[in-house]
C-alpha positions in Angstrom: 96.9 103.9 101.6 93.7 104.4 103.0 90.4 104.3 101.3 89.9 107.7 100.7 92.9 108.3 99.5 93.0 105.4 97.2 89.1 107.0 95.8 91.1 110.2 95.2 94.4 108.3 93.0 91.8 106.6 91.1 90.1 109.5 90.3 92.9 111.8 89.5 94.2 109.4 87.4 91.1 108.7 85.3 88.6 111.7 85.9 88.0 113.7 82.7 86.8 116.7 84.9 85.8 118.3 87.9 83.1 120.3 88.6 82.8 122.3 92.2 80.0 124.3 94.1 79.4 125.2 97.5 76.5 124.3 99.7 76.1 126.5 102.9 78.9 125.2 104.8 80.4 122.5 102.5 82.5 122.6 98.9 81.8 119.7 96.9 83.9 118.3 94.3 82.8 115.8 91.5 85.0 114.2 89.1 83.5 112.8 85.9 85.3 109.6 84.7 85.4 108.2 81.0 82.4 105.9 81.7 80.6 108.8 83.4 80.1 107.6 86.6 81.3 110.2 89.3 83.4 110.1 92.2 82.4 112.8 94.9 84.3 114.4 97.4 83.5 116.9 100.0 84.9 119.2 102.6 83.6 122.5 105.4 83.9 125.4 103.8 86.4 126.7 107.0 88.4 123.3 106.6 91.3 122.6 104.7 93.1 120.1 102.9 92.8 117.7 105.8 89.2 118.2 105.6 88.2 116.5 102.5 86.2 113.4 102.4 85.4 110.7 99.5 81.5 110.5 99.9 78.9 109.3 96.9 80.4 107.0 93.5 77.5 107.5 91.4 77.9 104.7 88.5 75.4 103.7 85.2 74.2 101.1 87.0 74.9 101.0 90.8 76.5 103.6 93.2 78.2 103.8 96.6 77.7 106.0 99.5 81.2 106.3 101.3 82.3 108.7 104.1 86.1 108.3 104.0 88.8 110.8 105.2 91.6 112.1 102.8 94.3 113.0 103.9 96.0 116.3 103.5 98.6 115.3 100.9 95.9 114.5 99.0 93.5 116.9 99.7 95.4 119.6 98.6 95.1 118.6 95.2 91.7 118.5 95.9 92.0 122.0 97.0 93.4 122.9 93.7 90.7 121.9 91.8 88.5 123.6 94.0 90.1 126.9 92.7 88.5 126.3 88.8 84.8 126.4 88.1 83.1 127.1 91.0 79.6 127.9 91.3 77.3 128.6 94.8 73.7 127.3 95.1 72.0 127.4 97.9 
C-alpha cells in the first residue's frame, strides 16, 4: 500500500467527518479525527478518482505537509464524500 493510500485507510477508519469545498480548480477534502487533528486530501476539479492526493495532517501540536497520490480504488471513496456538504469559496 502506498502512502497515500495508507493516509486515506487511516482516515476512513477513524475520521468523525468530512468537510469539502472547492477552490478555483481544486476540491478539497478534510477529515476531522477524534483528537481533531485533520487529514487533507485534494484533487483538480476535472480529475477523477485517480486524481486525489493526501496533502496537509494538521495535528494539536505538529503537522505534516505531504503530497502523496491515491489511487483510484481509493479515491473513489473520496469522491463519494465529495458528493455531501460542499461549499465554494473563492
Amino acid at each position: 500500500m502506498h502512502l497515500g493510500d495508507g493516509l486515506v485507510c487511516e482516515a476512513l477508519a477513524k475520521g468523525l467527518h468530512a468537510n469539502r469545498w472547492s477552490t478555483g480548480q481544486l476540491i478539497h477534502l478534510a477529515i476531522v479525527l477524534p483528537d481533531e487533528a485533520v487529514q487533507h486530501f485534494e484533487r483538480p476539479t476535472d480529475g477523477g478518482p485517480d486524481s486525489w492526493r493526501a496533502t496537509t495532517f494538521e495535528g494539536r501540536a505538529s503537522g505534516f505537509t505531504f503530497d502523496e497520490p491515491v489511487t483510484a480504488e481509493w479515491g473513489v471513496t473520496l469522491d463519494t464524500l465529495t458528493t455531501k456538504n460542499e461549499r465554494t469559496t473563492s
